[in-house]
C-alpha positions in Angstrom: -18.1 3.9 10.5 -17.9 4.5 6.8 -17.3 7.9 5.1 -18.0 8.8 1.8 -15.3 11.0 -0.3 -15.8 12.3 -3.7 -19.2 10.3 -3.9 -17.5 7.1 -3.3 -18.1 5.3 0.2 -14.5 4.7 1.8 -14.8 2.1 4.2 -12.6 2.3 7.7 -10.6 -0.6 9.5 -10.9 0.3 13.2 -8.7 -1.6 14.5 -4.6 -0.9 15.1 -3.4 -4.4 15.3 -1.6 -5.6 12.2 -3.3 -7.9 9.5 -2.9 -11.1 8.6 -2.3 -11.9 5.0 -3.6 -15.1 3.7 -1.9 -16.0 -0.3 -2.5 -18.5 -2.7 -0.1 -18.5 -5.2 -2.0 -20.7 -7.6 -4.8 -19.1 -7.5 -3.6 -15.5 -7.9 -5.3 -14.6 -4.7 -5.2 -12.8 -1.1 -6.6 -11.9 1.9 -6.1 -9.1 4.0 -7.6 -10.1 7.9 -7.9 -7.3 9.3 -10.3 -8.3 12.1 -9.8 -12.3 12.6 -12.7 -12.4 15.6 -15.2 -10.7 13.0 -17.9 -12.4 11.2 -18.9 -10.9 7.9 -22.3 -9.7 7.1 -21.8 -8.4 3.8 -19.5 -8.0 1.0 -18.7 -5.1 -1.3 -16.9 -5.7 -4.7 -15.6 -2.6 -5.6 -13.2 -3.5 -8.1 -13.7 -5.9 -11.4 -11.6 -5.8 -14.0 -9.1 -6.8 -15.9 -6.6 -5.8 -13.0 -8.4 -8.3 -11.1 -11.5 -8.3 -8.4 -11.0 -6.9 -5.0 -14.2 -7.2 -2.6 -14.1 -6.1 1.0 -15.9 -7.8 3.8 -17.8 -5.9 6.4 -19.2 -6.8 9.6 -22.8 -6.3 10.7 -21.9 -2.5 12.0 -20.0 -1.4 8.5 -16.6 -2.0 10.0 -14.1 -3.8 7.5 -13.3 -7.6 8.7 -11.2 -7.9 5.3 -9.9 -7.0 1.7 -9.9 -9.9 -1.0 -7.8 -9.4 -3.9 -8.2 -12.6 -6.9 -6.4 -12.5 -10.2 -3.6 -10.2 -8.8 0.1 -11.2 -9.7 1.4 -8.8 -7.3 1.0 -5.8 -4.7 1.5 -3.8 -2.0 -1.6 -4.0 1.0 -1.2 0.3 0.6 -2.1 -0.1 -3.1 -4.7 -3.1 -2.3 -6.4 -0.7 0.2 -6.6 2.5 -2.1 -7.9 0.3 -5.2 -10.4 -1.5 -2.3 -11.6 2.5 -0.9 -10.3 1.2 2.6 -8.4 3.4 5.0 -6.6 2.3 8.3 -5.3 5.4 10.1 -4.8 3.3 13.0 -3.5 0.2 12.1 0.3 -1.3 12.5 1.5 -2.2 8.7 4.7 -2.6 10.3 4.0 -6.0 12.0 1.9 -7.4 9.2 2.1 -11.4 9.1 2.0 -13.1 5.9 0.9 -17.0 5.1 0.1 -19.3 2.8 -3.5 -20.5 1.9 -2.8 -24.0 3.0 -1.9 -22.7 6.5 -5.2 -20.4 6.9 -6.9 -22.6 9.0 -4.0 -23.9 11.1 
C-alpha cells in the first residue's frame, strides 16, 4: 500500500528481506531488487534531472518490486530511496547483496 505525504505519493516496500543491488559501472546505473519473485506492472519516474533519473517499479497491487537509479556516479540505497519517495520500515539494509550487471542473470 502506498501513502501519500505532503502531496507526494510515497510508495512502500513490504517486504523485510534485504535487496539485491544490480550495478553497471559503465553505464552509471543500478538497481535496487527489492522483491526478485515480483513482476512489474508499472513504473513511476519520479526523478529526472541533472542528478540523474530514478524510476521505481511496482507490482500490480502498488507494492515496490524495485528502484532504478541511471546517470548516478555514486550513493547510498538510504539516499536512493528518499530521492525515489520509497520507504522500507521493515526491510534488512544490513544484509544487502551487491553485483555486477553482467552477473544479473546468473
Amino acid at each position: 500500500m502506498n501513502s501519500t505525504k505532503n502531496n507526494r505519493t510515497v510508495f512502500i516496500v513490504d517486504s523485510p528481506a534485504p535487496p539485491v543491488v544490480t550495478v553497471d559501472n559503465e553505464a552509471q546505473a543500478l538497481y535496487v531488487h527489492f522483491n526478485r519473485r515480483a513482476r512489474v506492472a508499472k513504473t513511476k519516474e519520479v526523478l529526472c534531472n541533472r542528478e540523474g533519473v530514478i524510476t521505481v517499479d511496482l507490482d500490480r497491487k502498488g507494492k515496490v518490486v524495485g528502484i532504478e537509479a541511471i546517470g548516478v556516479d555514486s550513493v547510498s540505497i538510504r539516499t536512493l530511496c528518499q530521492k525515489a519517495h520509497v520507504a522500507a520500515p521493515r526491510t534488512d539494509f544490513a544484509e544487502t547483496r551487491w553485483q555486477p550487471a553482467f552477473a544479473a542473470t546468473n
